[in-house]
C-alpha positions as CSV (number, residue, x, y, z in Angstrom):
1,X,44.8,193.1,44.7
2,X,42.2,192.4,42.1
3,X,38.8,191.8,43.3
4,X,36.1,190.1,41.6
5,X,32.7,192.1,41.0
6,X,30.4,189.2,40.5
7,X,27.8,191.6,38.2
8,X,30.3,191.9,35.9
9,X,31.6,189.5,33.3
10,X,35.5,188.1,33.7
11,X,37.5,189.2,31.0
12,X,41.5,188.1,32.3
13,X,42.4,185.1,33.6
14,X,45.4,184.5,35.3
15,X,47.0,181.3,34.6
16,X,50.1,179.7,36.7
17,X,51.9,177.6,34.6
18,X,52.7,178.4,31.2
19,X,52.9,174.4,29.1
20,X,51.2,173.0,27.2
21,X,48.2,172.6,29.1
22,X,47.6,176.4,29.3
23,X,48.9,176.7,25.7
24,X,46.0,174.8,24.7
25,X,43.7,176.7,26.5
26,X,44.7,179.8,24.2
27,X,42.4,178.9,21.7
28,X,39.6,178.2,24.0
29,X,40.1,182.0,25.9
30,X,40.1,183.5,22.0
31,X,36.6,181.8,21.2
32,X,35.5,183.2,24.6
33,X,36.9,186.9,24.0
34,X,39.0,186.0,27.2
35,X,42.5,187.3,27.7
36,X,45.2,185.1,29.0
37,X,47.9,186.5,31.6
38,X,50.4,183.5,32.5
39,X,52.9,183.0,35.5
40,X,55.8,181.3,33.7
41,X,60.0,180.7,33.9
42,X,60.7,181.1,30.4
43,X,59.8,182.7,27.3
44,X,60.2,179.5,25.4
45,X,57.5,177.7,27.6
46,X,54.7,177.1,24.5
47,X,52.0,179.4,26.5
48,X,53.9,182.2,26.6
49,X,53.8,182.9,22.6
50,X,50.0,182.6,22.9
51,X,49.2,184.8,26.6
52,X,48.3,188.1,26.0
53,X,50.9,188.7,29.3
54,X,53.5,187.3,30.9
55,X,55.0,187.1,34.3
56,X,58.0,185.6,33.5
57,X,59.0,183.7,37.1
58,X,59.1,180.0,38.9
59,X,55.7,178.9,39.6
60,X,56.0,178.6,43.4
61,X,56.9,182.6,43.7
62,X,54.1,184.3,45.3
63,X,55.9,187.6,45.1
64,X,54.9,187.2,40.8
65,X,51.6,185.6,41.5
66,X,50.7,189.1,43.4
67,X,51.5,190.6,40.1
68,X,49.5,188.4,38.2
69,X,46.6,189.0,40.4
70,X,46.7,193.1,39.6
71,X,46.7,191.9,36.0
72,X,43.7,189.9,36.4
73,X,39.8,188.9,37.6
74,X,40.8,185.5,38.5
75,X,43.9,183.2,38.8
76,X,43.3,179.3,37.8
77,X,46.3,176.7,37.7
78,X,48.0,174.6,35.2
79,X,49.8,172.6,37.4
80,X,50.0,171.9,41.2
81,X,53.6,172.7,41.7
82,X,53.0,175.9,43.8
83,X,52.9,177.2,47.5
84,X,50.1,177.0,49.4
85,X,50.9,178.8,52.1
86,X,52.2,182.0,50.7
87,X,49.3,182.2,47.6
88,X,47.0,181.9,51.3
89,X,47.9,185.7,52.4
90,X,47.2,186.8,48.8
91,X,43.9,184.6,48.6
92,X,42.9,186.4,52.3
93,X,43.9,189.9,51.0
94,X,40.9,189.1,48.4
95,X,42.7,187.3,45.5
96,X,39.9,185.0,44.0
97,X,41.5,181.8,43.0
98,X,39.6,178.6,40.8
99,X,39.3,176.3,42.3
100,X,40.1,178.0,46.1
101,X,43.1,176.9,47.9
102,X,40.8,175.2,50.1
103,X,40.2,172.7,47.5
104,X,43.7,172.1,46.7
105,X,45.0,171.6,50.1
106,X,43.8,168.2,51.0
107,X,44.9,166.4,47.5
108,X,48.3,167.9,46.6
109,X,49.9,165.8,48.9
110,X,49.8,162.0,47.5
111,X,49.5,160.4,51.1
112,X,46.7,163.8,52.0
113,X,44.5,162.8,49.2
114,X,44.3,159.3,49.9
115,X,43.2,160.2,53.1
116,X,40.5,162.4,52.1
117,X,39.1,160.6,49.3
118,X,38.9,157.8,52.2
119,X,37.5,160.1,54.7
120,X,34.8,160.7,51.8
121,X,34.0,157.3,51.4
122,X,35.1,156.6,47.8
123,X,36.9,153.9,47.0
124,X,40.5,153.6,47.2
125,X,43.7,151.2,47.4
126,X,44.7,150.0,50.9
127,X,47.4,152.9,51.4
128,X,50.1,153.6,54.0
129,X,52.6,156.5,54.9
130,X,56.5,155.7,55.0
131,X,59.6,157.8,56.4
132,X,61.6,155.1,56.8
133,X,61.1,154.7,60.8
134,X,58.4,152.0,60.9
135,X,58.4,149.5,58.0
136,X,57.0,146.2,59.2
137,X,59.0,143.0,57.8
138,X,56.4,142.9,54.5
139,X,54.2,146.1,54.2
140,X,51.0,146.1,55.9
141,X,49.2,145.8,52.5
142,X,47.3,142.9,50.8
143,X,49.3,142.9,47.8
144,X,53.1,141.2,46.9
145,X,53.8,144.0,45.1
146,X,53.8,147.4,46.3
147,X,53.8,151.2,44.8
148,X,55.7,153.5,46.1
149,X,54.5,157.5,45.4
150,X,56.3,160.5,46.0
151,X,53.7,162.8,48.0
152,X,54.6,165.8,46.0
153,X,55.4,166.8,42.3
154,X,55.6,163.5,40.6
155,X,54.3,163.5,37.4
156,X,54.5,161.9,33.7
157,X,56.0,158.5,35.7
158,X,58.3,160.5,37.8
159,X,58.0,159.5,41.6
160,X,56.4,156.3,41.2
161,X,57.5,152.8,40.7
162,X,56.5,149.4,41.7
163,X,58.3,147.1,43.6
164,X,58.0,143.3,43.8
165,X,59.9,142.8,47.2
166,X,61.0,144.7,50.5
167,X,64.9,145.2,48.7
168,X,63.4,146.5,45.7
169,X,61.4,149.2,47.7
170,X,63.9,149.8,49.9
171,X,66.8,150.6,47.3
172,X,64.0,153.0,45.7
173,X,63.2,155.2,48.7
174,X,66.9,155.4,48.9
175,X,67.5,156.3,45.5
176,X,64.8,158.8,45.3
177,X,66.7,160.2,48.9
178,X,64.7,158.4,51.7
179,X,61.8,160.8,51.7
180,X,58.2,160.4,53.0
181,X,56.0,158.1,50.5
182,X,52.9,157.0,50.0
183,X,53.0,153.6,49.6
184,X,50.4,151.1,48.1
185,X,48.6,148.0,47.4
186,X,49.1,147.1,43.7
187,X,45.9,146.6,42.0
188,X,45.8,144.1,39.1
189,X,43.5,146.0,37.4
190,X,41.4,145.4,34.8
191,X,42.1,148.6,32.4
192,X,43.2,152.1,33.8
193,X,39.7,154.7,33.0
194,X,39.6,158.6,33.2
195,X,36.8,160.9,33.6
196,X,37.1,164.6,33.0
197,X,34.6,166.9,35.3
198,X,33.7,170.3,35.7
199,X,31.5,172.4,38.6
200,X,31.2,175.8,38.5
201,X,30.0,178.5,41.0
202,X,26.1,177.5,41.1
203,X,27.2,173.6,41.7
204,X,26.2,172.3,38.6
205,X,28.3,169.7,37.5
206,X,29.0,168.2,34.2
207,X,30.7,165.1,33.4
208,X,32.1,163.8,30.3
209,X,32.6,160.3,28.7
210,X,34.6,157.5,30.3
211,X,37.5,157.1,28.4
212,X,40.1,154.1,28.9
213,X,44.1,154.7,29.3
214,X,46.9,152.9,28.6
215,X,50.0,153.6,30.4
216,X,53.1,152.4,29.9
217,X,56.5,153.1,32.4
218,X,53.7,154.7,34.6
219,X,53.1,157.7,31.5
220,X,50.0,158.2,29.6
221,X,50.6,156.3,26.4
222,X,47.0,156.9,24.6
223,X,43.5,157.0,25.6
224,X,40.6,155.9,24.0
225,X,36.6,157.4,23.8
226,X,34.6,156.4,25.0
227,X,35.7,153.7,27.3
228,X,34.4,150.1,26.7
229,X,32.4,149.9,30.2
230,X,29.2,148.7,31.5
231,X,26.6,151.1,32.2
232,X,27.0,150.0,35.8
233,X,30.9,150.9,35.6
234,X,30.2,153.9,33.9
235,X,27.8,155.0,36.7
236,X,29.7,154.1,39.5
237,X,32.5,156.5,37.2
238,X,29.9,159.1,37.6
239,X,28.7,158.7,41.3
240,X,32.7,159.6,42.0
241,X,33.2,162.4,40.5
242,X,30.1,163.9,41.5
243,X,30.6,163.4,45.2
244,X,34.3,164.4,44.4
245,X,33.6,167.8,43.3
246,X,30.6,168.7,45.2
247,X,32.5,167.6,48.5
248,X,35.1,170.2,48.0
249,X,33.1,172.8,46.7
250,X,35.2,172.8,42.9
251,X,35.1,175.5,40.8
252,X,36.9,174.4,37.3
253,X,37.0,170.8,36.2
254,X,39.0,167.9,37.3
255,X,41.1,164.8,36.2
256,X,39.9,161.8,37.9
257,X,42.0,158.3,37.0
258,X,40.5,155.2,38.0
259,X,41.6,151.2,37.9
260,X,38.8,148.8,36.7
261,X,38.9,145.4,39.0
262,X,38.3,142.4,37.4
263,X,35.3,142.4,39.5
264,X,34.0,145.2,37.8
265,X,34.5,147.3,41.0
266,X,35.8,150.8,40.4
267,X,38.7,152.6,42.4
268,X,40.0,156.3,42.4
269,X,44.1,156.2,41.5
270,X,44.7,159.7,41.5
271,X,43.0,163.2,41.5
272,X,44.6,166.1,39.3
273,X,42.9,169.7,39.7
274,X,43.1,171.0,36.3
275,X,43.0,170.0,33.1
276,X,44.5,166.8,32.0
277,X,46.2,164.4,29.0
278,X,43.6,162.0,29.5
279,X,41.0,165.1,28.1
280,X,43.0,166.1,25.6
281,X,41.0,164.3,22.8
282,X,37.9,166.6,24.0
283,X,39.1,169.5,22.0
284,X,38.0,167.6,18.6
285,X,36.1,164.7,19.9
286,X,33.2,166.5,22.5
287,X,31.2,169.3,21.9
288,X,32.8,171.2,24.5
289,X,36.5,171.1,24.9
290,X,38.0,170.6,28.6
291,X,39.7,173.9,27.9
292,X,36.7,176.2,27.0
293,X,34.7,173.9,30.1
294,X,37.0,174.8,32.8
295,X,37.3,178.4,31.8
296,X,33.6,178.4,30.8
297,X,33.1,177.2,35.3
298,X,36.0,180.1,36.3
299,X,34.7,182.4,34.3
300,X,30.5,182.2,35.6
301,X,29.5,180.8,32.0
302,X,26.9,178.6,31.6
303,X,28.4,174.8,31.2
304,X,27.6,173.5,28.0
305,X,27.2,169.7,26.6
306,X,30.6,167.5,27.1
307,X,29.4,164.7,24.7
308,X,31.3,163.2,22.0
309,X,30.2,164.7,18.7
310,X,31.6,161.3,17.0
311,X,31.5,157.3,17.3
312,X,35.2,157.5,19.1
313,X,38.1,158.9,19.3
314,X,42.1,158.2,20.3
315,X,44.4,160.0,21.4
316,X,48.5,159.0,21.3
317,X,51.0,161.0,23.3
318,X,53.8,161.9,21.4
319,X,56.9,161.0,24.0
320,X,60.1,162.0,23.3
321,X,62.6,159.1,22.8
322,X,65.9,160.9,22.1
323,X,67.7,163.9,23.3
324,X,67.4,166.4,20.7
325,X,67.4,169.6,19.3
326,X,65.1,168.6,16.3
327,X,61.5,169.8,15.5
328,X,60.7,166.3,13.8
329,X,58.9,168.2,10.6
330,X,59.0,165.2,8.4
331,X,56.9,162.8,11.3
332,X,54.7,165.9,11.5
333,X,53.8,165.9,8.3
334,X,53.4,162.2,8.1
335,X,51.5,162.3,11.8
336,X,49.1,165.3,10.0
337,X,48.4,162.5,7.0
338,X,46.5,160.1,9.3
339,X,43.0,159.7,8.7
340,X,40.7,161.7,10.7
341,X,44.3,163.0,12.6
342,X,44.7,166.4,14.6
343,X,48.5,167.0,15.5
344,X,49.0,169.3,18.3
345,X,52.9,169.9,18.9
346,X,53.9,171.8,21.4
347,X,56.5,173.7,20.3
348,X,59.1,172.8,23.0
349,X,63.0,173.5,21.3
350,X,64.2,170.1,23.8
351,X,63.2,166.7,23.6
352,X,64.3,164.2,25.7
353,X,63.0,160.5,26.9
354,X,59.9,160.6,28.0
355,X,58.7,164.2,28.0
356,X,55.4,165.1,25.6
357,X,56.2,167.0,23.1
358,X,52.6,166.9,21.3
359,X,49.7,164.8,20.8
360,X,47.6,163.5,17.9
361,X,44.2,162.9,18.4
362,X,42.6,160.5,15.2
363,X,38.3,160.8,15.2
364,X,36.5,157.9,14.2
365,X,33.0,157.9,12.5
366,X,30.5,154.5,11.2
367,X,32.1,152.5,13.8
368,X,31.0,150.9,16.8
369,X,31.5,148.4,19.7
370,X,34.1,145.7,19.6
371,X,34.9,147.4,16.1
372,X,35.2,150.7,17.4
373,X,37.9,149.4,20.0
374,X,40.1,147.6,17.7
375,X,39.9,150.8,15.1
376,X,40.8,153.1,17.7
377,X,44.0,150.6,18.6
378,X,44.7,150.4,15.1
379,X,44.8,153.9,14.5
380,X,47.2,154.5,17.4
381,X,49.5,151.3,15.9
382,X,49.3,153.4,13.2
383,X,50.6,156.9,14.7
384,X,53.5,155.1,17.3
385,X,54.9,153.5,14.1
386,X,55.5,157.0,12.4
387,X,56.7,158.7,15.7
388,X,58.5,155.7,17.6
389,X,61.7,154.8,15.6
390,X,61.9,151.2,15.1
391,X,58.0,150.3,15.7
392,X,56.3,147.8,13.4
């Protein structure tokens, strides 16, 4: 197994996972003279036509992830959909992964993560574990309505819902196959906010602008930068992540999604230990993409300014809405024609409802405050109404 001599720069990283995520982090490694090596099922997965190698196998298979550790200095993660236990006896035989296992093992698991993030005094949703043995006759949370979470591999709206009443919850957990959940309180929030951060080895940590997200079915729809907060908000946004990372020693950068209160009061939804959608407008709206950041802290590189290089920026998830075999080149080319637009399609052969198959990220100069906020809503009026059929 590959061991890392720390005198010497990182040239290969080893990526499991090989969407979008990490095929977006191809352009970053080629500005760095990094090399890409990605643990992937199938060839038509969009990293895979940008890694420099591929291990072509199912995320969770430790058996491939060995191989991608003799191909490589380090291994980092695109997703979390792997096993923990079985990447432990390659990490112990001297694998170096970023961030450590030790970092993912207490936030993987929904219900886990709540506990920690408790545990570290941030501030969090009144939570509760269900298995469907002890459900009291409402659920012992403050709220009429309820979430319910699956505790592992939920994503893009998958494995969360919220229920108004006990029947409606009910008929879920059975529906989903009456596992464990996470269930809890439903926070009228405010606006949903997101903060990318990034530590690396020396435990300096950067943070970049607050940005706000709107979510609809419980998906990313768009996000906007920077977020319209209050400099108290915005510090309290920064306070979080920096006890975050520090606590658990991160090296890379993290997702952090937030609900605003009415009361101005700030509270963690849900961690993600990678890269994220709600960075994805870093690339052309910071100085420093979230891409080059987190491979800049893997990799022992000095961590550069996360800033916005512009008044604002949105960006508008392009969902599929159909099943189809169709590459959509006409709505490209439309999408491409926006002002100040960047389309980033992902190359996926598939679409089907709900699944991203690209993202258009519109910059905005000369504009600011209340302004800034309508222009950025505009402009992603603007993009749904070329990519949604039927929008206005």
């Amino acid at each position: 197994m590959s061991q890392i001599d720390r005198t010497e720069k990182i040239n290969r990283v080893g990526v499991i996972g090989g969407g979008q995520l990490a095929w977006m982090m191809a352009d970053a490694a080629e500005a760095l003279g990094i090399e890409l090596v990605v643990q992937t099922p199938k060839t038509s997965d969009p990293a895979a036509a940008r890694a420099s190698e591929v291990i072509l196998a199912p995320i969770d298979d430790a058996q491939a992830t060995a191989q991608l550790a003799e191909r490589c200095d380090v291994i980092t993660f695109e997703n979390e959909f792997v096993d923990l236990t079985a990447l432990g006896e390659l990490e112990r035989q001297g694998v170096c992964f970023r961030p450590k296992l030790s970092v993912l093992a207490p936030i993987l698991d929904k219900y886990e993560q709540r506990c920690y993030l408790r545990s570290l005094g941030l501030p969090v949703p009144q939570f509760m574990a269900f298995d469907g043995t002890e459900l009291p006759p409402t659920p012992d949370l403050p709220s009429e309505k309820v979430v319910i979470k699956a505790r592992r591999h939920g994503y893009d709206g998958q494995g969360t819902a919220i229920c108004g009443d006990r029947q409606t919850l009910l008929a879920t957990w059975e529906r989903w196959g009456r596992p464990g959940v996470l269930l809890e309180e439903f926070i009228p929030f405010e606006r949903e906010l997101a903060v990318m951060a990034a530590r690396n080895q020396a435990g300096e940590v950067v943070i970049y602008p607050v940005v706000e997200t709107q979510q609809e079915a419980q998906v990313c729809r768009r996000a906007i930068a920077p977020g319209d907060v209050t400099p108290e908000v915005n510090a309290q946004v920064e306070a979080i992540a920096h006890r975050l990372l520090s606590a658990l020693d991160v090296v890379g950068i993290f997702g952090i999604e937030l609900f605003l209160t009415p009361q101005g009061q700030v509270l963690v939804n849900e961690i993600a230990p990678r890269t994220h959608n709600s960075g994805h407008l870093t690339i052309n709206a910071c100085n420093t993409s979230q891409f080059e950041m987190h491979l800049r802290a893997v990799c022992d590189l000095p961590l550069p300014d996360p800033s916005l290089n512009c008044a604002g920026a949105v960006m508008v998830n392009l969902l599929g809405y159909e099943e189809s075999e169709e590459d959509y080149s006409a709505k490209q080319q439309q999408l491409r024609a926006v002002p100040g637009a960047h389309l980033y399609w992902y190359g996926k052969t598939q679409s089907r409802p709900g699944r991203k198959m690209g993202h258009v990220t519109a910059i905005v100069q000369g504009v600011s405050g209340n302004a800034l906020q309508q222009h950025c809503q505009d402009l992603a009026h603007q993009i749904e109404s070329i990519w949604y059929p039927g929008t206005l």
